[in-house]
C-alpha positions in Angstrom: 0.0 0.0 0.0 0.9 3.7 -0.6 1.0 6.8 1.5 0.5 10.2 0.5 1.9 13.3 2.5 1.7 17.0 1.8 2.8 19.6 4.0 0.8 21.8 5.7 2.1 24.9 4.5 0.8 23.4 1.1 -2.6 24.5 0.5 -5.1 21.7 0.1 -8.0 23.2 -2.4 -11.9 21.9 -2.5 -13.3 21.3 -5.6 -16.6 20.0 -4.7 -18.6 16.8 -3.0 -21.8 14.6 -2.9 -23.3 10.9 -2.1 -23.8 8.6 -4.0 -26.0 6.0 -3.7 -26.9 3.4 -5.7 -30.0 0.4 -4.7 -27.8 -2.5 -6.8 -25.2 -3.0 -9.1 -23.1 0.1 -9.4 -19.7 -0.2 -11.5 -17.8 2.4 -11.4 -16.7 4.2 -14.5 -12.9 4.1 -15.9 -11.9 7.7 -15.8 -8.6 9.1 -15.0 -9.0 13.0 -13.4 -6.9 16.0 -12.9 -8.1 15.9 -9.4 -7.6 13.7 -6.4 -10.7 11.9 -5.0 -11.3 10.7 -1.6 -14.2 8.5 -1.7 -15.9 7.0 2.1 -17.9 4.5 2.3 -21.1 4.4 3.9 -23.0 0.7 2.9 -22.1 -2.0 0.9 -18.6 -2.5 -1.0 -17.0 -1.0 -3.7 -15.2 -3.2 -6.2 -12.2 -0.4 -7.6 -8.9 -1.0 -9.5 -6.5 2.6 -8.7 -3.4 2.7 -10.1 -3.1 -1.2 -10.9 -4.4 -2.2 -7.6 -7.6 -3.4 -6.8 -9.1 -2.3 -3.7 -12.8 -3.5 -2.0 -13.8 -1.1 -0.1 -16.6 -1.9 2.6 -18.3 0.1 4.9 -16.4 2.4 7.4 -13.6 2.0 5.0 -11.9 4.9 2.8 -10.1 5.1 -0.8 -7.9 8.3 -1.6 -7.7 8.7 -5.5 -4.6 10.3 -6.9 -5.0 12.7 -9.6 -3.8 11.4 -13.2 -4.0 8.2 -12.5 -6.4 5.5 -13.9 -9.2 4.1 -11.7 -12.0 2.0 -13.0 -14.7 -0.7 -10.9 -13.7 -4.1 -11.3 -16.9 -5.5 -10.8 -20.6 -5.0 -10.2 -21.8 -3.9 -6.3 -23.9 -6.6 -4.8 -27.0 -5.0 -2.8 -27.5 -1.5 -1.7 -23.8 0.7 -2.3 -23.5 4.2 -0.9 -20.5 6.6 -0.2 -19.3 10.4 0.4 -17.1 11.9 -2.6 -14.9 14.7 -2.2 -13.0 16.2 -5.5 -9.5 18.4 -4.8 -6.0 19.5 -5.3 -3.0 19.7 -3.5 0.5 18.4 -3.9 0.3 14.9 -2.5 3.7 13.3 -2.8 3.5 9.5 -3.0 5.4 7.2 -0.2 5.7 3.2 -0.2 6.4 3.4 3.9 5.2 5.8 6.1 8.5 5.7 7.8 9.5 7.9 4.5 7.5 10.5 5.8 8.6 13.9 7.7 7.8 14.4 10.8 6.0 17.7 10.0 4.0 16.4 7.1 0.4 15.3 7.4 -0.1 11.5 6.2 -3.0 9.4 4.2 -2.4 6.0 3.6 -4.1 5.5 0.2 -6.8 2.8 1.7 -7.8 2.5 5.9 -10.6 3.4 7.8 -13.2 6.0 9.3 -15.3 6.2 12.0 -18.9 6.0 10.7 -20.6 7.4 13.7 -18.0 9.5 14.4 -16.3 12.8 14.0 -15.2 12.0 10.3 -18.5 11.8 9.2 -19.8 14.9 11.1 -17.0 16.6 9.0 -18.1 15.7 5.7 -21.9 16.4 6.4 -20.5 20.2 7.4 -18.5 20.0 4.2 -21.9 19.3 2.0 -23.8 21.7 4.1 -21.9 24.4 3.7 -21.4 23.3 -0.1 -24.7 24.7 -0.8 -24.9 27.5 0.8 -25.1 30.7 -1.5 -22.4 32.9 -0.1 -19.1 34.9 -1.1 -17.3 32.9 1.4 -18.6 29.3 1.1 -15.6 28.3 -1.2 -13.4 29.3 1.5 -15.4 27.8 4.1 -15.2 24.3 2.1 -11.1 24.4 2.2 -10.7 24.7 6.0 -13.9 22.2 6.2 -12.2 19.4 3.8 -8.7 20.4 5.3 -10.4 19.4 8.9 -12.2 16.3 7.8 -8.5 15.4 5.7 -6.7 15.7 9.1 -9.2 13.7 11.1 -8.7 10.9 8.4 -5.3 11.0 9.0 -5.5 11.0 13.0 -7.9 7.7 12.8 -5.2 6.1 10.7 -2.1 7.2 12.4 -3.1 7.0 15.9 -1.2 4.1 16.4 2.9 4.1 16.9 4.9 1.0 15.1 6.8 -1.0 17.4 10.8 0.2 17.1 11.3 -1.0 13.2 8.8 -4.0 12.7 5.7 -4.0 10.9 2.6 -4.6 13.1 1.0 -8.0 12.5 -1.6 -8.5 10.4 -3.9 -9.9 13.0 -3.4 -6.5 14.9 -4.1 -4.4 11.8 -7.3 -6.1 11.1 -8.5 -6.4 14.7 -7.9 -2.6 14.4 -9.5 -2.4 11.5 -12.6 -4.8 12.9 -12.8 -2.6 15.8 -13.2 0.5 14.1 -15.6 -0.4 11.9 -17.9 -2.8 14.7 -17.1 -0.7 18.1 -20.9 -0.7 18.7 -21.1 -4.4 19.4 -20.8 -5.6 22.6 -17.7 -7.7 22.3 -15.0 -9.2 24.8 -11.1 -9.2 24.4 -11.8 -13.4 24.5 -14.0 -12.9 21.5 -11.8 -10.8 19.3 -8.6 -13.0 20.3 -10.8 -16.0 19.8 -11.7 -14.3 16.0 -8.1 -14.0 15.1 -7.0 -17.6 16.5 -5.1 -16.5 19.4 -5.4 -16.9 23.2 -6.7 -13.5 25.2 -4.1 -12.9 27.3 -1.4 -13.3 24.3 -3.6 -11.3 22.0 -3.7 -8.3 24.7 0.2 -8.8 25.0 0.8 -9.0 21.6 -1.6 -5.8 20.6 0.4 -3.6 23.7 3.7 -4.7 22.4 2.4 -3.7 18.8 0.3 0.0 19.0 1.8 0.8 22.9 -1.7 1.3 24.1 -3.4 -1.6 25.6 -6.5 -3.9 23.6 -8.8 -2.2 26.6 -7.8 1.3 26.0 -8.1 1.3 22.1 -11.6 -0.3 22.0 -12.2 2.9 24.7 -10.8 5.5 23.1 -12.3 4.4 19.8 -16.0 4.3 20.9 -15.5 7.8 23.4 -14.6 9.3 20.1 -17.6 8.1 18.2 -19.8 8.9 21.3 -18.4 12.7 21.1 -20.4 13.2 17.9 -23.5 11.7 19.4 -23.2 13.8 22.5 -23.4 17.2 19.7 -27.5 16.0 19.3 -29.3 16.9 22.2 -32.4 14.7 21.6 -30.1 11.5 22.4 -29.6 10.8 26.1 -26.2 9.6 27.8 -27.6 5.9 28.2 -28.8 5.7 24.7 -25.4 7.2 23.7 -23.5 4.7 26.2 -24.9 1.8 24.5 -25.2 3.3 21.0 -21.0 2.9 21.0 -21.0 -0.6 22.9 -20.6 0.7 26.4 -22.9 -2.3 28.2 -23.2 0.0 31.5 -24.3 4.3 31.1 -22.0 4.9 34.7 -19.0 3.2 33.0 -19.2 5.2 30.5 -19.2 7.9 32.0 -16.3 7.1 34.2 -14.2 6.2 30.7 -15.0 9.4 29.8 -13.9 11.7 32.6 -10.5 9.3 32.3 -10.1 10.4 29.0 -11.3 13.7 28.4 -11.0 15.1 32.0 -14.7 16.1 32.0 -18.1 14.2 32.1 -19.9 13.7 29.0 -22.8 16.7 30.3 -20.2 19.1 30.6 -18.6 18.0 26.6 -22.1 18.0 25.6 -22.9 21.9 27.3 -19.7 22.9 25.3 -20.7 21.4 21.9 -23.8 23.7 22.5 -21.7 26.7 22.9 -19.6 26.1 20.3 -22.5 25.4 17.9 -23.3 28.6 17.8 -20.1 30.4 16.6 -19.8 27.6 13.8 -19.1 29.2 10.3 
């Protein structure tokens, strides 16, 4: 897989955005484009050769098209298909390790993960909003929205540290992976080491030793994320919200939450109300 980095000083431009959604058997066209793509899906898979590569990308998953290069669907969609689109520019400079990369630089691995529930998608649906609003400054609004919802992408799927020179295993990456895209199951550490063939106590040593964050934590710290964008609706309550992200008990929540953000979820949720106001 490939990374792309730009640097922030390099101005990442928005073109413009949509949804597409499609009830059965969407191929996608064989185009090549003078701008880069970054397509998220929301249901279903899409089948997609990029640059010699084919790619299925499933739900909660993401696919960054680079600009002048050919991409074409490989096959038909099977059921219902829906993704995000976002068209733009910017100098994306094309890495086979993220090792490569500058410290400074901002990083996108050409095919990972979002959070569905999550910030990254309350990013994009700002993005669209704002794309149809009829003012002087809604092109400049777009940039810093797509700029944000670029950076988030990259957060998600760079969150994780590599342990000293080794590659993480594959069963780590796709338990990541698994996690990310089902945290609002109710699952044990047992079950997930149980899915990937190992024991729970050498899965949980072997995951630590991999990311430096413990199985426990991640699985946290992913669903406290995802719960932030519920908290933003007021018409959801904390229980609903607790085991909308796969949090079996409302007071543990809560007490994963003050570990982790320093505050109770009523006092994040009173400042997303504040904040609402004063946005764009």
């Amino acid at each position: 897989m490939r990374y792309f980095t730009c640097h922030p000083d390099n101005p990442i431009k928005y073109s413009i955005c949509g949804q597409l959604i499609s009830e059965d058997s969407f191929l996608h066209q064989k185009r090549i484009l003078s701008e880069h793509v970054l397509i998220m899906v929301n249901d279903g898979t899409l089948l997609i050769n990029s640059n010699n590569m084919c790619y299925s990308v499933s739900k909660g998953q993401y696919i960054l098209l680079r600009a002048n290069e050919t991409h074409f669907g490989t096959d038909t969609s099977k059921g219902r298909l829906s993704y995000f689109w976002v068209h733009f520019t910017a100098q994306l400079d094309v890495l086979s390790h993220k090792k490569e990369t500058n410290a400074e630089n901002i990083l996108f691995p050409e095919y990972g993960f979002f959070s569905i529930n999550g910030l990254t998608t309350v990013l994009f649906n700002q993005l669209s909003d704002i794309s149809f609003e009829d003012d002087k400054r809604s092109k400049l609004m777009c940039g810093y929205a797509l700029n944000m919802l670029l950076l988030e992408i990259s957060k998600e799927n760079n969150s994780h540290k590599d342990n000293n020179s080794n590659d993480i295993p594959i069963a780590i990456t796709s338990a990541m992976d698994w996690i990310y895209r089902n945290y609002y199951l109710q699952f044990s550490v047992s079950q997930l080491a149980q899915k990937y063939g190992y024991s729970p106590d050498y899965f949980s040593f072997l995951f630590k030793k991999s990311t430096n964050i413990s199985l426990t934590s991640f699985i946290n710290s992913v669903r406290i994320r995802s719960s932030k964008a519920l908290l933003a609706n007021f018409g959801v309550s904390i229980k609903e919200i607790a085991y909308s992200c796969g949090f079996s008990d409302e007071k543990y929540y809560m007490r994963v939450f003050k570990k982790s953000e320093g505050i109770t979820p009523t006092q994040y949720r009173s400042m997303c109300g504040k904040s609402h106001i004063n946005q764009f």
